[in-house]
N, C-alpha and C positions, 0 to 999 in steps of 0.2 A: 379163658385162654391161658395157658402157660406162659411161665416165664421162666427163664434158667439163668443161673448164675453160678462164675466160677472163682477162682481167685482174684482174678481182674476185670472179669469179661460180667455185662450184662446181656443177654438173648431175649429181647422186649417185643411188646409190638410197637407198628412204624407211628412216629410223629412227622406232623407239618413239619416241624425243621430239620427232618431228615431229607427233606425231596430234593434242595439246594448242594449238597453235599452228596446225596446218593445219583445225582445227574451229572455233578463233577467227577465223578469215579466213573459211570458210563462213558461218558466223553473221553475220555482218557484213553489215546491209542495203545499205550504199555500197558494200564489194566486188560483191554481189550482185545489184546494178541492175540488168544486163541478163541475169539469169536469173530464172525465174516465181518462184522461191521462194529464200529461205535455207535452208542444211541443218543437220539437228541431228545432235547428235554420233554417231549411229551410223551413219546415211549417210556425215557426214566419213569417218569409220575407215574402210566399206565401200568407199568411192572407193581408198585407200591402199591396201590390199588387195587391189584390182582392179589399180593401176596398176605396184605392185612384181611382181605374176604377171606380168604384160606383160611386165614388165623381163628380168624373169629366165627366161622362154618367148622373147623375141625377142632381146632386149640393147641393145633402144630403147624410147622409150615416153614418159611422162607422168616426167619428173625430182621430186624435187626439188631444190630452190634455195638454197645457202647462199649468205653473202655469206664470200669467204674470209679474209679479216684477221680477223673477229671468228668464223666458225663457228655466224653465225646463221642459224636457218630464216626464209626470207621468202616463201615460195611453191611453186612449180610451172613448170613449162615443157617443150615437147616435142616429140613426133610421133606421132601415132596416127592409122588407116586412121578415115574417112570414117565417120559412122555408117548404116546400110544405110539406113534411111526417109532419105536426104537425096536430092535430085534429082542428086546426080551422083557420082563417086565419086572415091577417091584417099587421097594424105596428108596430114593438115591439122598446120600446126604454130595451136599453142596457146601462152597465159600465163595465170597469176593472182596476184597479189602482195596480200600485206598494205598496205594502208594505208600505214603509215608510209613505204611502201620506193617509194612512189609519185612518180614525179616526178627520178627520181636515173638514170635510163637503164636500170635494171637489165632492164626488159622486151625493149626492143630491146637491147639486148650478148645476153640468154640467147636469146633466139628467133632471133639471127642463128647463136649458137651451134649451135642446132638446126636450124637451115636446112644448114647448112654440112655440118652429118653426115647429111643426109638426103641432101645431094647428093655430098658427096666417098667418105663410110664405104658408104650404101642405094644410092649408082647412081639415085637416084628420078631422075624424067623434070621432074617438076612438083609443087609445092608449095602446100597450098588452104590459106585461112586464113579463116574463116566467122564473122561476128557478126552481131548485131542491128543494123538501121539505123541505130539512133538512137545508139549505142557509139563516137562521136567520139575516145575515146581511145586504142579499138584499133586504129580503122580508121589513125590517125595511125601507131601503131607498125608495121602493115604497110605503109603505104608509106616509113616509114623504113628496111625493111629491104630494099627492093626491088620491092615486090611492086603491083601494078595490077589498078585493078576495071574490067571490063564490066558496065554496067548490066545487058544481057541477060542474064546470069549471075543478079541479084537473082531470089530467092522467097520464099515464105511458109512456114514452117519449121510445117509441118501438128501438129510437137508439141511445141508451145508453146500456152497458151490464145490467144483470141480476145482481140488487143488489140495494143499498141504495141509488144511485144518480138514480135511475129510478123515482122514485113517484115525478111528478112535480105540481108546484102551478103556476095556472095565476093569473097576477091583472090587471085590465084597467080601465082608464079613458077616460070616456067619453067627447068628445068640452062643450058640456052644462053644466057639471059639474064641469069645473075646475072653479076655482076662481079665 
């Protein structure tokens, strides 16, 4: 299984003492904005254990996130295939950070991280990065990493309820167009 690393960021696979911390950032109505619900702690664990098979079946996947001077957990970040009910397909890189760690770069340094091994380690063609409309602060970090939306691309993410997290935006980059 891979591991990445960047100026500050470690991209590991998950420990037991990630589950307390990564179930306090689930719970967390403000991390959780642009998802229908918060999770409670047995979905958090179940995610973990979803995303470390991944890891350790492919050798990419859903990370997590230390910061590395101090060897704290601050989230998630990665690549994982497209979920099949979506209107198109491929590899989507992803984030989700704690709170605290909001604001300091860490989202875009890790997701370029994982962009970089999607395209230089996976050979990928094309890179999808998917949120809710109204996610202003994602949408900022994908286009800081490169990446551009076509409206035509926007749709209604059929499994999300009926409401304001429904209307989604993709952005992707392309292998030939990163820099």
């Amino acid at each position: 299984m891979s591991e990445l690393r960047t100026d500050r960021l470690v991209l590991r696979a998950w420990r037991e003492s990630d589950l307390a911390p990564w179930a306090a950032l689930n719970a967390d109505p403000e991390v959780r904005e642009h998802f229908p619900d918060v999770l409670t702690r047995e979905q958090s664990d179940a995610s973990v254990a979803r995303f470390q098979a991944d890891l350790e079946r492919r050798g990419w996947g859903w990370w997590a996130v230390e910061v590395r001077a101090t060897g704290e957990f601050i989230g998630f970040t990665g690549l994982d295939p497209v979920d099949e009910d979506m209107p198109f397909t491929g590899v989507e890189v992803g984030w989700r950070l704690a709170r605290p760690h909001w604001g300091h770069g860490y989202a875009t340094e890790a997701a370029l991280a994982a962009v970089d091994h999607g395209f230089e380690a996976l050979r990928l063609p094309e890179i999808l990065a998917v949120t809710t409309a109204t996610n202003l602060r994602s949408q900022a970090v994908m286009r800081r990493i490169g990446m551009t939306r076509d409206p035509a691309d926007d749709f209604d993410d059929l499994t999300v309820p009926e409401g304001p997290l429904r209307p989604s935006v993709v952005y992707r980059l392309r292998r030939e167009d990163r820099q």
